[in-house]
N, C-alpha and C positions, 0 to 999 in steps of 0.2 A: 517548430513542431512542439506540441507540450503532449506528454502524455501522463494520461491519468491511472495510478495505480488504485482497487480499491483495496479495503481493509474493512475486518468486522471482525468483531469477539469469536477466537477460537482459531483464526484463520491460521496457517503452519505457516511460519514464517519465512521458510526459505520459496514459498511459493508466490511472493513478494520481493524479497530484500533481496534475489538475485539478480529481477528485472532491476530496482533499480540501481542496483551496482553497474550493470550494463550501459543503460541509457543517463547514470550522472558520469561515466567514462566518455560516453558521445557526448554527452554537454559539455563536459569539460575539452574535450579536443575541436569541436565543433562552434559551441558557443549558440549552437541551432536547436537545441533542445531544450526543453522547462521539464521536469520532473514533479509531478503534484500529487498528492495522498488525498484521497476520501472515503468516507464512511455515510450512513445512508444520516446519521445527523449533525457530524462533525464532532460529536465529542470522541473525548480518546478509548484507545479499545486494545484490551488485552488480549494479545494474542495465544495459540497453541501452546507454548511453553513460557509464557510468563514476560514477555518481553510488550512494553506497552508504548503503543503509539499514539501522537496527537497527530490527529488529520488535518491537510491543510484546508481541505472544505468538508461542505455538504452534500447531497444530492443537490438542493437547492441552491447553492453559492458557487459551484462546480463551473468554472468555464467549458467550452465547447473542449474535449481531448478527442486527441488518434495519433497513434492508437491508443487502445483501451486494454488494459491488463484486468482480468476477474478469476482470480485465484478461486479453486477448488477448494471443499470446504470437504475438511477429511475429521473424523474422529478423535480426539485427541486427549490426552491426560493431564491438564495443568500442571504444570510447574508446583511442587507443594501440594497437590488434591490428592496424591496417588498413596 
């Protein structure tokens, strides 16, 4: 199964990096799972509080995922803007 997390500038990080703490645990016991990052163009994207991620695709480059993670897109104060 692989599944796709996405990512985009501003996104809160724990709305993210706990799914994939979860599902690299099932992959790791499992061996059944692929955990993939994308962003709508694949370049990296700064998130909510300053932590910056490189996507492993694009929308375009994106193999088929399920499930699908799409983090809530909340408000937030960069790291350093405040």
């Amino acid at each position: 199964m692989r599944v796709g997390l996405l990512v985009f500038d501003d996104v809160e990080e724990m709305d993210f990096v706990g799914h994939l703490e979860v599902f690299g645990v099932a992959s790791t016991l499992t061996k059944q799972v692929e955990v993939t990052t994308l962003s709508k163009n694949g370049e990296p994207i700064r998130c909510g509080h300053g932590l910056r991620v490189q996507p492993d695709h694009s929308f375009s480059t994106c193999p088929p995922n399920r499930p699908f993670n799409c983090p809530r897109r909340q408000r937030s104060t960069r790291a350093g803007d405040a």
